[in-house]
N, C-alpha and C positions, 0 to 999 in steps of 0.2 A: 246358357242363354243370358246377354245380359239384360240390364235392366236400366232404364233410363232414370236421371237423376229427376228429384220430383221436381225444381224450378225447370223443366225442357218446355217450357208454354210461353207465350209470349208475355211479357213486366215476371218474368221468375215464376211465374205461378200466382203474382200478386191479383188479379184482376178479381173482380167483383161486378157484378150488376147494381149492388146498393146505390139509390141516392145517397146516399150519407161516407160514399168512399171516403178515405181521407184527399184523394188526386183526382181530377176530371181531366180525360187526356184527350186531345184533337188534332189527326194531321191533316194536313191542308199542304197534297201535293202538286204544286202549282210551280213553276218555274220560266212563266211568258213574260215576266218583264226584267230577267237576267240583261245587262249590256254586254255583256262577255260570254262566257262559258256556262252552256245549259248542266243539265244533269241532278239538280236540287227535288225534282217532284218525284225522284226513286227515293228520296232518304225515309221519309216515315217508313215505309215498306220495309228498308234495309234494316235500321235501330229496333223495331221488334224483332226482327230477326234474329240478330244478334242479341237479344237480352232474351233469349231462352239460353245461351252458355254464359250467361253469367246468374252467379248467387244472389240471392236478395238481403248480400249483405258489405257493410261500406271496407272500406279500406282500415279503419281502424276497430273493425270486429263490430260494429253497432248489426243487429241482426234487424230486419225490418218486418219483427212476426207479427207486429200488429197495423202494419201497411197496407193497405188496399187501393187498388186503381181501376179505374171505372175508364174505361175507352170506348170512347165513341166513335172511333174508324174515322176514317176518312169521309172529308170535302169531295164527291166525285166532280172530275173536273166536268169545265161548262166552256164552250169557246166563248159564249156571249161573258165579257169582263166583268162589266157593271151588276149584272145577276149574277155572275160566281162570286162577286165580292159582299155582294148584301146576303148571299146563303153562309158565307163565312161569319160574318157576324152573327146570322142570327144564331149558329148553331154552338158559335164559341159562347154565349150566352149560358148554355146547361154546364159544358166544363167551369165556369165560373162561378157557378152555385156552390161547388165544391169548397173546400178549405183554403187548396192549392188548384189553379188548374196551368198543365203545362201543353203547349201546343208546337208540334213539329213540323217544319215549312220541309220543303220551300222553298223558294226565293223571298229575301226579305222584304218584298213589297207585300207580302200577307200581313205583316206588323201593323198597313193599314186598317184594316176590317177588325181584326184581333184588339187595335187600343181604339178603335171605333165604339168596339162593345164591351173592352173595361169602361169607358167614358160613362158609357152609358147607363151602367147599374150603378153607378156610386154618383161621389162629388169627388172634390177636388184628390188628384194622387198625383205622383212621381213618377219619373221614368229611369231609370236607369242603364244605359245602352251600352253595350260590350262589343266593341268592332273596333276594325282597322279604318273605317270611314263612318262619318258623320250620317253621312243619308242626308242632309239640309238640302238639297237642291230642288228650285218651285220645280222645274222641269227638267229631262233627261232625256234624250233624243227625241223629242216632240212628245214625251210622257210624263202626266203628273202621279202616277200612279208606278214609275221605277220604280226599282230597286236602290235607286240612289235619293229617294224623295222621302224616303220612309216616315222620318222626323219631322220632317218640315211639315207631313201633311197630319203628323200628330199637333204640331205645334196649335192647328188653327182649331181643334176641338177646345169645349168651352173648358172644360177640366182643369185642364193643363196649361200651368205658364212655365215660359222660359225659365224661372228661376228656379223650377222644380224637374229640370233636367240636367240630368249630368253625363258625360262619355268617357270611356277607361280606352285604353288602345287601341290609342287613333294614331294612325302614321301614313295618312294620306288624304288630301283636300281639293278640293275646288275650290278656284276664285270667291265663287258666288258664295262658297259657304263661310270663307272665313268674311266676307265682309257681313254676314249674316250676322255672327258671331257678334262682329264688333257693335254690330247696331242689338243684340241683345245680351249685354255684360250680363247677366244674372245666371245663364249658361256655365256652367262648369266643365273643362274638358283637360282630361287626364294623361298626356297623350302615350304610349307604349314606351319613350323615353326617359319623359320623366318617371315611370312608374318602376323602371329598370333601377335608376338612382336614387329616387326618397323610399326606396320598398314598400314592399305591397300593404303590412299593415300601417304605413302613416298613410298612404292615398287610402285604405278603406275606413279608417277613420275622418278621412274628409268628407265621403263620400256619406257617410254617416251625420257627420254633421249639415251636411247640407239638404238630407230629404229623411231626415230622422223625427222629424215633427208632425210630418205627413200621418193618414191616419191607412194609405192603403200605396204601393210600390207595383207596377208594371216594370219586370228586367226583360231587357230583348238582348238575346244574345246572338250575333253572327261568329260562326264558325272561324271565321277568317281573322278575328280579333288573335286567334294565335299564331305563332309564324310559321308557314310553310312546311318547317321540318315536322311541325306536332300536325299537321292538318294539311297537308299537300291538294286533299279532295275539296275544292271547291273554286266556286267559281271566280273570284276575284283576287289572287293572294295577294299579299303585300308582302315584303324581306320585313324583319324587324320586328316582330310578333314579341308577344305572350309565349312562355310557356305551359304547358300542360299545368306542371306543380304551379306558376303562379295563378292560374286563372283559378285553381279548386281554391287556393290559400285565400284568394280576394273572394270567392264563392263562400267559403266558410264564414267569415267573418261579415259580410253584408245580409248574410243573412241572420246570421245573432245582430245584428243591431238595427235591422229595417224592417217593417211591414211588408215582407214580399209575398204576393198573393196571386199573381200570376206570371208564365215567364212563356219564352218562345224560343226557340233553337232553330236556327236559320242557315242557310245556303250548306247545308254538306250536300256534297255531289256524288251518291256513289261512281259513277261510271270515270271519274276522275281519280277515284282513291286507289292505289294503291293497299293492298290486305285487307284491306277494310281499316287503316290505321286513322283516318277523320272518323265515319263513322262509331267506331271503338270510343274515341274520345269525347263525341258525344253522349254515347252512353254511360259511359263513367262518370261526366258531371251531372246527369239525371240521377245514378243511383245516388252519389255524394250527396245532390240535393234535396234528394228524400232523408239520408240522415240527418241533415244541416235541419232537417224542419223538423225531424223527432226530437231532434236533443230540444229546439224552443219550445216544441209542443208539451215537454216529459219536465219542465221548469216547476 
């Protein structure tokens, strides 16, 4: 008879009901303001799935035995938007209590609600956005609430100025956005090519240098920030990506030198993927980023 391995549960076995986790986790499977290809509100479902086969321990042997994660299930959906969007807030509020709290879309219009209710518990913080597109646009097929608006509609909370945003692999625009851009120099954007050319640790010490002052960091991270071949599953790709190794390598090191306090993993599509090879890689930068936070934690 065998015997199943003890991480077979969902976060490896990590989970806890403590307030005092060191992770507070929240998906929000929602995928109604995708412009393209649906499929994003099975991903929270999927990535638990999948982290009961894997260890809860990182790539470079860190074991995570004194990790805990406190899940709070899922957002159920609401057709009414306006009420699903202020239940997403209120409830990403208890994840935030946390140390860390990391929240799994979705389509990236949830990054609305979610930097709604970072805004709201703190003062001023940073953003730092990881995609192949900006999200800057007021509106998107008669919606201000896209998937392509994400930013812009972070831009207008009081928290947050333009000059305490920054974007890594970005290889693809709107009009609207780059004139956005131009009317706010203080914007930093990274784009997937030059990141290719100056390497990853002189843009993550840029990246450093420009919201390293800050006392608290919001990372939203869309799946599609890598290229196609690392993440096929989702709904927007762009050619021209990230790799997998770069995106942990910029993962590692933004998080030794930033205040990151909370993050969000956006638009994987199971029903798009292929082996489950997008989801998989979501999960891999989740477990990396629990070591990335013991090593600052264990200083």
């Amino acid at each position: 008879m065998s015997v199943a391995p003890a991480h077979r549960s969902d976060w490896s076995g990590m989970t806890s009901e403590s307030d005092t986790a060191s992770v507070g986790i929240l998906g929000i499977p929602f995928d109604g303001a995708v412009s393209f290809r649906p499929g994003a509100a099975l991903a929270p479902a999927r990535i638990r799935h999948l982290s009961h086969h894997v260890a809860p321990i990182t790539e470079e042997g860190v074991i995570l035995q004194d990790w805990s994660v406190r899940d709070y299930g899922d957002v159920a959906r609401d057709l009414d938007w306006v009420r699903y969007f202020q239940t997403v807030e209120d409830r990403a509020r208890a994840a935030l209590r946390h140390p860390f709290a990391l929240f799994l879309g979705g389509d990236h219009s949830v990054g609305i609600p979610l930097m709604r209710a970072f805004d709201s518990v703190g003062g001023a913080f940073g953003v730092l956005h990881i995609d192949a597109h900006v999200d800057l646009a007021d509106s998107y097929e008669g919606h201000r609430w896209s998937h392509a608006c994400t930013e812009r509609r972070a831009l207008e909370l009081p928290g947050l100025q333009p000059e305490h945003v920054c974007f890594c692999g970005i290889r693809s625009w709107l009009r609207e956005e780059l004139d956005f851009i131009a009317a706010h120099p203080g914007i930093r954007v990274h784009s997937a090519r030059s990141m290719q050319r100056r390497g990853i640790e002189a843009v993550a010490q840029d990246v450093i240098a420009q919201l390293g002052h800050l006392e608290r960091i919001y990372l939203t991270l869309d799946i599609d920030c890598l290229d196609p071949a690392y993440a096929p599953g989702t709904g927007t790709p762009e050619a021209g990506g990230l790799s997998t190794r770069q995106l942990l390598d910029l993962l590692e090191a933004v998080f030794a030198g930033l205040p990151i306090r909370a993050m969000d993993i956006v638009e994987v599509s199971p029903p798009l993927d292929p082996s489950d090879i997008t989801s998989i890689a979501a999960l891999k930068v989740i477990y990396e980023v629990f070591g990335f936070l013991e090593a600052v934690h264990s200083r």
